[in-house]
PQR file of N, CA, C, O and H, with PARSE charges and radii, in Angstrom:
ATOM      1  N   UNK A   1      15.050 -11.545  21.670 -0.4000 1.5000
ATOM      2  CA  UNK A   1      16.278 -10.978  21.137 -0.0000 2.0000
ATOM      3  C   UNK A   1      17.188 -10.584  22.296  0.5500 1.7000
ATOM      4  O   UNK A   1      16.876  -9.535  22.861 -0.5500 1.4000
ATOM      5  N   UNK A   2      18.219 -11.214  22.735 -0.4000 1.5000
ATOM      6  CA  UNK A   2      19.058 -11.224  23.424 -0.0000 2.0000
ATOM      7  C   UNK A   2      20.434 -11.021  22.686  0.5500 1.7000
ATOM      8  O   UNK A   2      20.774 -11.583  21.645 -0.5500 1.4000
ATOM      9  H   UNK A   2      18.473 -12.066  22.276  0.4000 1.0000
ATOM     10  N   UNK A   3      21.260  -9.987  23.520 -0.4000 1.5000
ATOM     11  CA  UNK A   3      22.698  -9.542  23.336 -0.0000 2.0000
ATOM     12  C   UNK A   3      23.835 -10.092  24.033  0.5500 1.7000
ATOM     13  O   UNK A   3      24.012 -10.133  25.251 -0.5500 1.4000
ATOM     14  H   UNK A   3      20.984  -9.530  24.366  0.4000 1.0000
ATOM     15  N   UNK A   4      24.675 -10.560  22.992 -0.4000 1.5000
ATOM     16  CA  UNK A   4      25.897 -11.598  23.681 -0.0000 2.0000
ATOM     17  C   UNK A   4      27.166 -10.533  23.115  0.5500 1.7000
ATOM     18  O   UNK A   4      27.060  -9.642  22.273 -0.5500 1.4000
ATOM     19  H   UNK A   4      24.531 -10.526  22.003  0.4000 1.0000
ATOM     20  N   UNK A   5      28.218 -10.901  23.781 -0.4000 1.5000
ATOM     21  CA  UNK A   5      29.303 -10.050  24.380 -0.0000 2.0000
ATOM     22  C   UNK A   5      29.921 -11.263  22.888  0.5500 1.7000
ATOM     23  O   UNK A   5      29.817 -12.489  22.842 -0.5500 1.4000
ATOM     24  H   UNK A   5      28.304 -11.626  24.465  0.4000 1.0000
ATOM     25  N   UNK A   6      30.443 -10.452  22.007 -0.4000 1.5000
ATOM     26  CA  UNK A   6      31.343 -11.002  20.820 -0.0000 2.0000
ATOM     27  C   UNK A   6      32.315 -11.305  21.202  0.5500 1.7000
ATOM     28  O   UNK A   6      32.655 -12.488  21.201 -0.5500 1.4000
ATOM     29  H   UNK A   6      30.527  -9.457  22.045  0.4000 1.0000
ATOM     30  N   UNK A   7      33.503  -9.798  21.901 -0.4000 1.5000
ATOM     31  CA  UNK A   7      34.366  -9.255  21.949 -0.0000 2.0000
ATOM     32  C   UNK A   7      34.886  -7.812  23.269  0.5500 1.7000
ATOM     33  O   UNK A   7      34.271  -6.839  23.705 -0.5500 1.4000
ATOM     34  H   UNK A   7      33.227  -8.837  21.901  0.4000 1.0000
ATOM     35  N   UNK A   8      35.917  -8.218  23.451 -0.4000 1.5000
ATOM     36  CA  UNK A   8      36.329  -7.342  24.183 -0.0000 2.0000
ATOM     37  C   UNK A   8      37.566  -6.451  23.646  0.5500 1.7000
ATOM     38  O   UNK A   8      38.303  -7.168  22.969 -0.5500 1.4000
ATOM     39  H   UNK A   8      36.416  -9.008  23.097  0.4000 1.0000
ATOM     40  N   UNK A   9      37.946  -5.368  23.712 -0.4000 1.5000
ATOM     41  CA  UNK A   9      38.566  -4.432  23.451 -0.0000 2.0000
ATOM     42  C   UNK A   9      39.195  -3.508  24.285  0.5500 1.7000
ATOM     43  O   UNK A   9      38.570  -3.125  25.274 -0.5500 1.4000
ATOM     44  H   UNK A   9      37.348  -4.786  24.262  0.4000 1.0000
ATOM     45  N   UNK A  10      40.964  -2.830  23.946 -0.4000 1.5000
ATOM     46  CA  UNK A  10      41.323  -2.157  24.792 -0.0000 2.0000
ATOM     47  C   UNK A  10      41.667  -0.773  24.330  0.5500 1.7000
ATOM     48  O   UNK A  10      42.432  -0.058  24.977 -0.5500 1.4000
ATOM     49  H   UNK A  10      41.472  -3.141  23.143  0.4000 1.0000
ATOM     50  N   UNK A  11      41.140  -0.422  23.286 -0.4000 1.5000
ATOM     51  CA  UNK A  11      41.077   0.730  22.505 -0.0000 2.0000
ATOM     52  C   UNK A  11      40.060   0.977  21.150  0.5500 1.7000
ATOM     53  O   UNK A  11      39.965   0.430  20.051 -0.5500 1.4000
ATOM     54  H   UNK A  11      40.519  -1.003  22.760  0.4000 1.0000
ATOM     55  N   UNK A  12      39.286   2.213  21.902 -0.4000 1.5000
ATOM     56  CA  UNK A  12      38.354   2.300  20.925 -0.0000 2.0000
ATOM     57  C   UNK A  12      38.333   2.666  19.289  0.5500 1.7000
ATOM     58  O   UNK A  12      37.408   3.166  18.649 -0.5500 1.4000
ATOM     59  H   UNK A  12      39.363   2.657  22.795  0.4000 1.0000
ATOM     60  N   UNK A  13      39.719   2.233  18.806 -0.4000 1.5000
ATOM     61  CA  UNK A  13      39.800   2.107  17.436 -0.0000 2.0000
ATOM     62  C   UNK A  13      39.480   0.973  16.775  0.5500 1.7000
ATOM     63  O   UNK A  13      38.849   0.682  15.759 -0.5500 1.4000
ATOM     64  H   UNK A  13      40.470   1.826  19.326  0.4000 1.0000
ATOM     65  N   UNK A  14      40.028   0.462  17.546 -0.4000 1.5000
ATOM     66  CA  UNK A  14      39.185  -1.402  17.378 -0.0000 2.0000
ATOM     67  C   UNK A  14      38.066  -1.685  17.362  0.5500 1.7000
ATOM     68  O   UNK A  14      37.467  -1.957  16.321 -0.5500 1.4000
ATOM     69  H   UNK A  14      40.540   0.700  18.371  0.4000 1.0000
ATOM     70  N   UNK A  15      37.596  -1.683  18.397 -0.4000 1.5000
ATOM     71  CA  UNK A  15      36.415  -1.808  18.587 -0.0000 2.0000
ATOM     72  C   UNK A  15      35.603  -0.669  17.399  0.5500 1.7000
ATOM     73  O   UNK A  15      34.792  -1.257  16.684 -0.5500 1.4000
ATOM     74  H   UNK A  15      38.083  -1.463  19.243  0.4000 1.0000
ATOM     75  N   UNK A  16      35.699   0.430  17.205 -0.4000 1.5000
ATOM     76  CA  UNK A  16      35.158   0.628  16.103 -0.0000 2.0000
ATOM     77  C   UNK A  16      35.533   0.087  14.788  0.5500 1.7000
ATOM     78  O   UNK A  16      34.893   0.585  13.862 -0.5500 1.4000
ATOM     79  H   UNK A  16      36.358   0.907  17.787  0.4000 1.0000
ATOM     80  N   UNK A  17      36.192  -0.588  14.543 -0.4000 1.5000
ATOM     81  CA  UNK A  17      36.580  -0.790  13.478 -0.0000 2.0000
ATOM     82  C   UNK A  17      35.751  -2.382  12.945  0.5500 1.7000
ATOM     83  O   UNK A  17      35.461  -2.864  11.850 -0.5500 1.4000
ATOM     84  H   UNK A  17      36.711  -0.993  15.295  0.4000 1.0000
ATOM     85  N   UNK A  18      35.631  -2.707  14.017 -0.4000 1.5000
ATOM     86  CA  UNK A  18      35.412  -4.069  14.239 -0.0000 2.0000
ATOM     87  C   UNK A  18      33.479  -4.092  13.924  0.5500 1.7000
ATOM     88  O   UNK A  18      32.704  -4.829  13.314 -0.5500 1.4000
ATOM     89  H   UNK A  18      35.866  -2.315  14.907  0.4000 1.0000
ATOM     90  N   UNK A  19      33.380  -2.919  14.689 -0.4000 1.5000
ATOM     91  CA  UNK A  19      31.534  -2.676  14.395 -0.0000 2.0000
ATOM     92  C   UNK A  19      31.863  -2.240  12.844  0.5500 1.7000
ATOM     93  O   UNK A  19      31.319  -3.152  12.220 -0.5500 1.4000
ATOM     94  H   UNK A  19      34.009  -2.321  15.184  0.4000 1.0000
ATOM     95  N   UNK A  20      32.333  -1.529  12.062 -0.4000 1.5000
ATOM     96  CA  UNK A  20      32.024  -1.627  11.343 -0.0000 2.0000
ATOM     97  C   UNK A  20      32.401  -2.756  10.004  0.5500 1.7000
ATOM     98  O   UNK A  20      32.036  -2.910   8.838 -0.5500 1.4000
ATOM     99  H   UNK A  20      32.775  -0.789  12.569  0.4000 1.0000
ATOM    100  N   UNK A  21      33.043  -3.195  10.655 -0.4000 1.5000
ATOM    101  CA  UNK A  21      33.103  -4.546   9.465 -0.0000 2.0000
ATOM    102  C   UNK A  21      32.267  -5.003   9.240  0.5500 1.7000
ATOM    103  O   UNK A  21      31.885  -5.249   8.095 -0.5500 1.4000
ATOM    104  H   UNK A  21      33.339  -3.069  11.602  0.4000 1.0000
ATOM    105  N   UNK A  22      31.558  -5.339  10.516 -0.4000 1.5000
ATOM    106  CA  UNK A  22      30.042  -6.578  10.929 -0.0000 2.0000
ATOM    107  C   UNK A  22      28.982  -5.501  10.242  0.5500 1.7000
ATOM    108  O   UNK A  22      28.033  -6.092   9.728 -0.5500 1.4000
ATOM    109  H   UNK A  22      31.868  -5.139  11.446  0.4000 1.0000
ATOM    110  N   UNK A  23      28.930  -4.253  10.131 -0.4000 1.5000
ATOM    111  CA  UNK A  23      28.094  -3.234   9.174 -0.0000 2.0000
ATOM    112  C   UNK A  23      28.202  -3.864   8.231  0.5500 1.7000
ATOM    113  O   UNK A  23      27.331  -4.684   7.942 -0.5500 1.4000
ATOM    114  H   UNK A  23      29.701  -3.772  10.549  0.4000 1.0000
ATOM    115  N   UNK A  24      29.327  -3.671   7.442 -0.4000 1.5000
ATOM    116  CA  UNK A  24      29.736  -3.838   6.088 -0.0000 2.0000
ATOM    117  C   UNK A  24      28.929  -5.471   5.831  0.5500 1.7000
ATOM    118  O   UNK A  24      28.196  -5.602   4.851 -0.5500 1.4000
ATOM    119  H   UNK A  24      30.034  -3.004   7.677  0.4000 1.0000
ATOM    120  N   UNK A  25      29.058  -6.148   6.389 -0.4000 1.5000
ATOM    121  CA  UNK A  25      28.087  -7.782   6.443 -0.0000 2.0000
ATOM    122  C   UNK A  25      27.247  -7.388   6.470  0.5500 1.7000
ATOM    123  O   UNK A  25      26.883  -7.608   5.315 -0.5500 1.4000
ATOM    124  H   UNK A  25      29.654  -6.042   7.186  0.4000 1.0000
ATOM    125  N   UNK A  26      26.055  -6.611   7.160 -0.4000 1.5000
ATOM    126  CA  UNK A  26      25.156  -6.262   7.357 -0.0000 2.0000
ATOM    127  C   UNK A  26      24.651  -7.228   8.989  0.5500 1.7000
ATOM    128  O   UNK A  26      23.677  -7.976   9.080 -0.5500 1.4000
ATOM    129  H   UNK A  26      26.351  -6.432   8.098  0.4000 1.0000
ATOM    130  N   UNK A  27      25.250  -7.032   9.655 -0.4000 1.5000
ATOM    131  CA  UNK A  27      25.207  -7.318  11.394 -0.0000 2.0000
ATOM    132  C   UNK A  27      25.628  -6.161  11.838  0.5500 1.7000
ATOM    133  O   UNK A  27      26.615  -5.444  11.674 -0.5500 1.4000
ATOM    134  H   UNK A  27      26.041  -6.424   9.580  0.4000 1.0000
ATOM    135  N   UNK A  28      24.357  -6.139  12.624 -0.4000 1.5000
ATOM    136  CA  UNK A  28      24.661  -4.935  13.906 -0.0000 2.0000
ATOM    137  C   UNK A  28      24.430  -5.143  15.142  0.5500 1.7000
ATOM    138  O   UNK A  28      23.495  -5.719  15.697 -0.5500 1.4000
ATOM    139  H   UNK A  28      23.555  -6.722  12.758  0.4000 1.0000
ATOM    140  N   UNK A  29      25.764  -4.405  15.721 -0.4000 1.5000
ATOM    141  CA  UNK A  29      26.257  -4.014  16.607 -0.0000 2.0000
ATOM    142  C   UNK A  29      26.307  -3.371  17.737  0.5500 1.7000
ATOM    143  O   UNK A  29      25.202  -2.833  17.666 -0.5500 1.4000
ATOM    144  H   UNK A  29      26.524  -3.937  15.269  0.4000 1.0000
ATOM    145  N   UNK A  30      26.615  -3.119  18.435 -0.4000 1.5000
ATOM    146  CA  UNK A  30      27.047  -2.157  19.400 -0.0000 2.0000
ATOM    147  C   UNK A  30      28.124  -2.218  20.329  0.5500 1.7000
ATOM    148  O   UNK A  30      28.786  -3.228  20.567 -0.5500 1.4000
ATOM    149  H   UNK A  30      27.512  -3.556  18.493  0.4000 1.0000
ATOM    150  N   UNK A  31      28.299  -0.867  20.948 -0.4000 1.5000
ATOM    151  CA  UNK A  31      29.829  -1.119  21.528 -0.0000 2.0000
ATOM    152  C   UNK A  31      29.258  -0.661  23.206  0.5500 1.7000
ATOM    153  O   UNK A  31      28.793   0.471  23.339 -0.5500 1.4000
ATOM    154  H   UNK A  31      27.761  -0.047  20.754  0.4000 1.0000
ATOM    155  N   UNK A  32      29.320  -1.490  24.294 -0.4000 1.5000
ATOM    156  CA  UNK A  32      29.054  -0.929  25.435 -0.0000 2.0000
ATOM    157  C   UNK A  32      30.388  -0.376  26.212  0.5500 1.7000
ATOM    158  O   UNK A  32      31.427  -0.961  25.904 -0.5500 1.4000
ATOM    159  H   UNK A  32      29.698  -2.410  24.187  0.4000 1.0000
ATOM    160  N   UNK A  33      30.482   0.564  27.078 -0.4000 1.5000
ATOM    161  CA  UNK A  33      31.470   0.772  27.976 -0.0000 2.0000
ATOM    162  C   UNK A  33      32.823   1.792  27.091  0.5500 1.7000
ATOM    163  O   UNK A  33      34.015   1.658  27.369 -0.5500 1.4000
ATOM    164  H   UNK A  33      29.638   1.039  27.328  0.4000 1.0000
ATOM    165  N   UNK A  34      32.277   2.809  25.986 -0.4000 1.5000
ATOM    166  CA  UNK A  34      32.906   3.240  25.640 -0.0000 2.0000
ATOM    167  C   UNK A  34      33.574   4.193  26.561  0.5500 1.7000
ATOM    168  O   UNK A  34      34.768   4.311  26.838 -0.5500 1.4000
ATOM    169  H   UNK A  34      31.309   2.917  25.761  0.4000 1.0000
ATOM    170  N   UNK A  35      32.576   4.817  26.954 -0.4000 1.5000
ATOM    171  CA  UNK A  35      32.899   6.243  28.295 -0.0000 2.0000
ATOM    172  C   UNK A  35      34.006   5.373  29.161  0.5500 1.7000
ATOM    173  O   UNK A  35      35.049   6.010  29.305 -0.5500 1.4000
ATOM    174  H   UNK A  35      31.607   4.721  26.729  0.4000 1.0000
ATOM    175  N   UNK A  36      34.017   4.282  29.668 -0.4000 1.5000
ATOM    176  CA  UNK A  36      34.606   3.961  30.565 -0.0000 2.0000
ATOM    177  C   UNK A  36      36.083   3.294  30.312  0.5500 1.7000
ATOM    178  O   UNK A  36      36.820   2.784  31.157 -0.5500 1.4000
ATOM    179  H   UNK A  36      33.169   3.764  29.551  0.4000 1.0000
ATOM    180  N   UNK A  37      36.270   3.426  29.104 -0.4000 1.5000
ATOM    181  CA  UNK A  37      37.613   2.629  28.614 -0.0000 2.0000
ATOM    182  C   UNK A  37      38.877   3.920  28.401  0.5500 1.7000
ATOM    183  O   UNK A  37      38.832   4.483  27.307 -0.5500 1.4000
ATOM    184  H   UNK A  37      35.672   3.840  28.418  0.4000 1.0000
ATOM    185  N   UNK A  38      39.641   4.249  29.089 -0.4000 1.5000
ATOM    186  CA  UNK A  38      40.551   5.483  29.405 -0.0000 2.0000
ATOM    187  C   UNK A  38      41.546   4.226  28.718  0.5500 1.7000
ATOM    188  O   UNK A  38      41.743   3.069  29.089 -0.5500 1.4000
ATOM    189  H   UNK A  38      39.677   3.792  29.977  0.4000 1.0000
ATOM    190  N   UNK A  39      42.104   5.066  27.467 -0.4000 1.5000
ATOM    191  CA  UNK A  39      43.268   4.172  26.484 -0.0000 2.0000
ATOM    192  C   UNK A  39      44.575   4.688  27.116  0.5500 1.7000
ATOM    193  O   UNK A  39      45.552   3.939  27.090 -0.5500 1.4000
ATOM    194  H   UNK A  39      41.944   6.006  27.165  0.4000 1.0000
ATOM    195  N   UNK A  40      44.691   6.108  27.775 -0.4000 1.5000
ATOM    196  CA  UNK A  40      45.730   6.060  28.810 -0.0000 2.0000
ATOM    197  C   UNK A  40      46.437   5.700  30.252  0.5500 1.7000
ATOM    198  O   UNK A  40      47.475   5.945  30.867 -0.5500 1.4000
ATOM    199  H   UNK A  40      43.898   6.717  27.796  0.4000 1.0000
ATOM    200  N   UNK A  41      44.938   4.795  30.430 -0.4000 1.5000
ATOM    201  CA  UNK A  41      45.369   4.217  31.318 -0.0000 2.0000
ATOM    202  C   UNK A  41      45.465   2.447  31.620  0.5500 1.7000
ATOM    203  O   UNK A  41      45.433   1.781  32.655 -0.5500 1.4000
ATOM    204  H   UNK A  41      44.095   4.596  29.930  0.4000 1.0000
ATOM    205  N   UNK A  42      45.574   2.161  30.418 -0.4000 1.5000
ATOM    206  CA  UNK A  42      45.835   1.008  30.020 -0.0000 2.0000
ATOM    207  C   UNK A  42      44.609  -0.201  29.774  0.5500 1.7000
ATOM    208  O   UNK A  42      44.682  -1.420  29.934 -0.5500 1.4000
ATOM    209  H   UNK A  42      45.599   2.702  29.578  0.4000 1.0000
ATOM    210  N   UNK A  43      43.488   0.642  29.328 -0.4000 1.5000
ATOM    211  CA  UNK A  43      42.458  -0.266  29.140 -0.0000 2.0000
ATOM    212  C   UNK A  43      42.012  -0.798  30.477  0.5500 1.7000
ATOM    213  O   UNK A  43      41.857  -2.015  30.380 -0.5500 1.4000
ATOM    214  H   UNK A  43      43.429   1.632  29.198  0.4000 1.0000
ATOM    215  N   UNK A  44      41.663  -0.214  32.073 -0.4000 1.5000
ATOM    216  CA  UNK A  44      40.748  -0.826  32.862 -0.0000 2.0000
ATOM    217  C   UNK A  44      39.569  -1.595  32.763  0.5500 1.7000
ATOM    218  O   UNK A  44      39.354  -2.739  33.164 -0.5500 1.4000
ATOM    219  H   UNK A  44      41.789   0.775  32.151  0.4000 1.0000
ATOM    220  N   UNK A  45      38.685  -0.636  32.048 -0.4000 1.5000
ATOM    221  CA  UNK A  45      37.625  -1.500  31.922 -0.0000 2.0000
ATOM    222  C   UNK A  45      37.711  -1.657  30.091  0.5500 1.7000
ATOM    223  O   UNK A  45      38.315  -0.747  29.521 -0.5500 1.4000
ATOM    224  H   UNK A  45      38.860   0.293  31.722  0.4000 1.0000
ATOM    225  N   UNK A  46      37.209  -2.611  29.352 -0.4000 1.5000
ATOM    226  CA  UNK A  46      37.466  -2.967  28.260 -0.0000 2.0000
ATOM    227  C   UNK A  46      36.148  -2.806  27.650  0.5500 1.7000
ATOM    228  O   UNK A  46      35.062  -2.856  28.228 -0.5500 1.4000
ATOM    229  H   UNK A  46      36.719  -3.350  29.814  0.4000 1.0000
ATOM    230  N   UNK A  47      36.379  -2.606  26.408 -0.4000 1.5000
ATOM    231  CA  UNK A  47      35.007  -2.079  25.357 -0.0000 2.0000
ATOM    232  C   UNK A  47      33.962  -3.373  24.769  0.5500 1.7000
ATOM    233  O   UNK A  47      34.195  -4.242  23.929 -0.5500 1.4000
ATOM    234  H   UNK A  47      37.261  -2.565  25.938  0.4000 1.0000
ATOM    235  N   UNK A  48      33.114  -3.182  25.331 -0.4000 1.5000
ATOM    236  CA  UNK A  48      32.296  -4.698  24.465 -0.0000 2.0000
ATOM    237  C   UNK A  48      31.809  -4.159  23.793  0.5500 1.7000
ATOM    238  O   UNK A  48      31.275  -3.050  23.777 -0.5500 1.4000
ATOM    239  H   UNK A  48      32.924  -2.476  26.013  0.4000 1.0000
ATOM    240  N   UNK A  49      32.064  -5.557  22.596 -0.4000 1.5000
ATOM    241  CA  UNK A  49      31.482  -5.284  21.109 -0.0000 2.0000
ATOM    242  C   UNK A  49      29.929  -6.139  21.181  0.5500 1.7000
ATOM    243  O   UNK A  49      30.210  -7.233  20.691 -0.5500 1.4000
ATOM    244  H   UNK A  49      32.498  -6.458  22.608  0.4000 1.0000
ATOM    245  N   UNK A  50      29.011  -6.154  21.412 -0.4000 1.5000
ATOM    246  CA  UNK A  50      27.871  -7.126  21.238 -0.0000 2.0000
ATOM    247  C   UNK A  50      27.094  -7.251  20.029  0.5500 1.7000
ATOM    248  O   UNK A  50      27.148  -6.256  19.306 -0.5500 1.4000
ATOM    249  H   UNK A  50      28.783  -5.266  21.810  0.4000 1.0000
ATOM    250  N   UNK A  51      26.284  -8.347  19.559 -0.4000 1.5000
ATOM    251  CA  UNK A  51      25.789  -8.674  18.858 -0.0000 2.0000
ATOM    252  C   UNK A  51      24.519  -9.579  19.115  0.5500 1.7000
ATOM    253  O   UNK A  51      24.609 -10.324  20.091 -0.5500 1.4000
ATOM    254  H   UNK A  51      26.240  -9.155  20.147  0.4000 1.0000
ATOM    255  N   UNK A  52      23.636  -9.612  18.562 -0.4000 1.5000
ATOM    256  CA  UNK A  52      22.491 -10.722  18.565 -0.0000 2.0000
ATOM    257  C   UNK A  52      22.622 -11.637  18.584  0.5500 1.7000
ATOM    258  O   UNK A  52      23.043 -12.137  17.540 -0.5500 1.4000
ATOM    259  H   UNK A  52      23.564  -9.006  17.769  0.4000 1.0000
ATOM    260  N   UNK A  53      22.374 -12.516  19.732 -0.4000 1.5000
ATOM    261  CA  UNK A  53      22.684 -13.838  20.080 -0.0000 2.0000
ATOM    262  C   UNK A  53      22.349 -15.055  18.573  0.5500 1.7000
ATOM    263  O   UNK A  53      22.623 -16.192  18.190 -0.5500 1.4000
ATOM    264  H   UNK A  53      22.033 -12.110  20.580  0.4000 1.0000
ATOM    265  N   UNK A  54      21.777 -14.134  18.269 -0.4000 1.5000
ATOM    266  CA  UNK A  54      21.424 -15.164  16.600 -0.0000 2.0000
ATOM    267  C   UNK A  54      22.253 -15.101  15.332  0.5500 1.7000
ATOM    268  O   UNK A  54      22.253 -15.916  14.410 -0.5500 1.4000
ATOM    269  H   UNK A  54      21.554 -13.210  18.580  0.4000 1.0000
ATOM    270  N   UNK A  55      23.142 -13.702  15.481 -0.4000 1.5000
ATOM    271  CA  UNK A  55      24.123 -13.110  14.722 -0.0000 2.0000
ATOM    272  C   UNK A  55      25.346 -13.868  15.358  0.5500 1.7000
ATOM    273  O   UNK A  55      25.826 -14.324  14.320 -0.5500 1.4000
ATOM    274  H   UNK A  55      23.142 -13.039  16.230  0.4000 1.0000
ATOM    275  N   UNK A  56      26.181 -14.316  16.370 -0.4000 1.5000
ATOM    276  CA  UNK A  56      27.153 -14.422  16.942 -0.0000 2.0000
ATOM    277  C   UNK A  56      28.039 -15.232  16.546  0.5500 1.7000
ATOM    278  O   UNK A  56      29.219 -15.089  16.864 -0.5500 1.4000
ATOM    279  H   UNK A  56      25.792 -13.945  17.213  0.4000 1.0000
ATOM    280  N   UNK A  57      27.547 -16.356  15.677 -0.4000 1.5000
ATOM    281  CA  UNK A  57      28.392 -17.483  14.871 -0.0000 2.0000
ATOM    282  C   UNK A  57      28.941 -16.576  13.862  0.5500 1.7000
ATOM    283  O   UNK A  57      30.162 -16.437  13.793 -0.5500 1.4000
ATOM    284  H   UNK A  57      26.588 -16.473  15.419  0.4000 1.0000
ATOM    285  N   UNK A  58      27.985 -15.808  12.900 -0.4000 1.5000
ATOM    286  CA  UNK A  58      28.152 -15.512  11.940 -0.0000 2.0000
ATOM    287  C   UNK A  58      29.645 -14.177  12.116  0.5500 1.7000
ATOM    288  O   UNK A  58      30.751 -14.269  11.582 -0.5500 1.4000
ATOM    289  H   UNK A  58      26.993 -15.921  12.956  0.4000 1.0000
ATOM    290  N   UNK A  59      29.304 -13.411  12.734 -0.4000 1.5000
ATOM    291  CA  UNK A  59      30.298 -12.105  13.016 -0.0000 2.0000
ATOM    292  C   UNK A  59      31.237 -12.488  13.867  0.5500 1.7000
ATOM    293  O   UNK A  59      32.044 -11.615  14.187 -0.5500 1.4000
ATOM    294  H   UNK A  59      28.406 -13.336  13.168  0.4000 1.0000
ATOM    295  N   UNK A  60      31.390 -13.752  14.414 -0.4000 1.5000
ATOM    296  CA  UNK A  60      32.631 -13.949  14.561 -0.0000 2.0000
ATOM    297  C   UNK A  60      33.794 -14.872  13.803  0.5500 1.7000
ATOM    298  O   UNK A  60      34.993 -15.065  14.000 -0.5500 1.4000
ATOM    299  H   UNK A  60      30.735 -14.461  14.154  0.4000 1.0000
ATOM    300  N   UNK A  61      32.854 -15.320  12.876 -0.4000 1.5000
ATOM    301  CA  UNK A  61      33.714 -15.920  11.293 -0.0000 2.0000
ATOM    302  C   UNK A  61      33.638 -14.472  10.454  0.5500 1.7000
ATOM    303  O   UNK A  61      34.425 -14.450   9.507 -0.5500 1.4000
ATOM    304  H   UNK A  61      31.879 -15.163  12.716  0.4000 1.0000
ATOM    305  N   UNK A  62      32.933 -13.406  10.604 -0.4000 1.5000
ATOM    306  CA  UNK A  62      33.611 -12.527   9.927 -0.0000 2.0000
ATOM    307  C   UNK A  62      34.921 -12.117  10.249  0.5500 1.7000
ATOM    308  O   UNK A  62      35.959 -12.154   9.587 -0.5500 1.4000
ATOM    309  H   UNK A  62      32.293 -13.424  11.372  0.4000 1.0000
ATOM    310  N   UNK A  63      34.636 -11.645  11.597 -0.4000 1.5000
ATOM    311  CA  UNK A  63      35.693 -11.055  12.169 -0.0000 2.0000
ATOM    312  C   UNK A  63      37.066 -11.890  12.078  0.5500 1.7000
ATOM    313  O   UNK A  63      38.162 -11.517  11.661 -0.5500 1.4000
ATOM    314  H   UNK A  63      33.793 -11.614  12.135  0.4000 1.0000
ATOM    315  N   UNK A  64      36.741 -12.906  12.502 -0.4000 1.5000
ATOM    316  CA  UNK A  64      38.182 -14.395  12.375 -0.0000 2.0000
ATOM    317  C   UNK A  64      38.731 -13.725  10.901  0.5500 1.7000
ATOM    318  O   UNK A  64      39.529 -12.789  10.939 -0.5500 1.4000
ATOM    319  H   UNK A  64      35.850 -13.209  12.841  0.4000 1.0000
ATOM    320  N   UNK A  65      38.265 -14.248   9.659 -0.4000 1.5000
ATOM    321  CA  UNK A  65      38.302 -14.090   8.108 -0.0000 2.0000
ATOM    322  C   UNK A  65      39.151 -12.367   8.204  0.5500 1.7000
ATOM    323  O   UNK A  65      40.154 -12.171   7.518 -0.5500 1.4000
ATOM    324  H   UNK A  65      37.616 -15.009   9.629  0.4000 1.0000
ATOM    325  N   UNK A  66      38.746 -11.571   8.861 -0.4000 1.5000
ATOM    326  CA  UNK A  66      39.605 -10.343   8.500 -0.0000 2.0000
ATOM    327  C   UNK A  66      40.406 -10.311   9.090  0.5500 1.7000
ATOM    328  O   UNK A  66      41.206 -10.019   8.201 -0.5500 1.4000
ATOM    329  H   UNK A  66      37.931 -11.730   9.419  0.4000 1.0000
ATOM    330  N   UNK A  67      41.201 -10.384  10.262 -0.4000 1.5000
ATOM    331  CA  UNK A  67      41.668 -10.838  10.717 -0.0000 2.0000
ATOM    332  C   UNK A  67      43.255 -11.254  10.348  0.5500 1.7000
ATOM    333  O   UNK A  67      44.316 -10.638  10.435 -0.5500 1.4000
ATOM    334  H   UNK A  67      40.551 -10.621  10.984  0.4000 1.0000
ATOM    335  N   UNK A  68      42.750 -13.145   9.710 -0.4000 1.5000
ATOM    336  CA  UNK A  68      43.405 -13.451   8.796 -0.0000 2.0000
ATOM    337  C   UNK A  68      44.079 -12.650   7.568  0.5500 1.7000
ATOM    338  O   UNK A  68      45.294 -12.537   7.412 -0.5500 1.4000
ATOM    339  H   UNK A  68      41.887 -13.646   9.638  0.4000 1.0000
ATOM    340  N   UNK A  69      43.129 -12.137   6.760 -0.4000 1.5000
ATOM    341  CA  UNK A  69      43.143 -11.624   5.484 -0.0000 2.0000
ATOM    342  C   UNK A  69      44.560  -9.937   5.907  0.5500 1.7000
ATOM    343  O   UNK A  69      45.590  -9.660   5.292 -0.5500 1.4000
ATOM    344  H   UNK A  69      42.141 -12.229   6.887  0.4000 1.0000
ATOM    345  N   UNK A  70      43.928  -9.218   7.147 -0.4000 1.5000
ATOM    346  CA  UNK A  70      45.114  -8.885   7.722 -0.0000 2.0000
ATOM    347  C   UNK A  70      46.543  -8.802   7.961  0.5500 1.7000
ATOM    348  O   UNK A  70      47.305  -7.844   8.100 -0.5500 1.4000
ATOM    349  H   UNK A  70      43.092  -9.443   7.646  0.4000 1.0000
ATOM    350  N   UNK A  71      46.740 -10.334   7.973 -0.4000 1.5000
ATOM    351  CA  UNK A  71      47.955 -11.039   8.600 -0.0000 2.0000
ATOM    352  C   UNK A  71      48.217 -10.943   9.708  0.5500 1.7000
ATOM    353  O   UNK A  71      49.200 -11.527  10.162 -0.5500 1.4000
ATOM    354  H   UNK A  71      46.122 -11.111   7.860  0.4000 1.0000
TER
END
């Protein structure tokens, strides 16, 4: 079981928002590098969203699909 980098992020509203969609599917998540993402200073280091290298097709046609559905 290996963890692949989904997504990157420059504010941790996203990135939470984003883990919990892939919840709502029932894929989980995690977000690395939260501590280190300062949203006032313009996103230096960026928030990874990861997922199970076996999950990764799947949660990123979720994510695509909302997205869309978005506009």
């Amino acid at each position: 079981m290996s963890l692949v980098l989904l997504e990157r992020y420059y504010n941790s509203l996203d990135a939470g928002l984003a883990r919990s969609i892939l919840a709502e599917h029932g894929i989980d998540s995690v977000l690395f590098d939260t501590e280190m993402s300062w949203e006032g200073l313009g996103g230096i280091i960026p928030i990874r969203l990861m997922v199970l290298a076996e999950d990764e097709v799947e949660a990123a046609a979720i994510l695509s699909a909302e997205r869309r559905e978005a506009g």
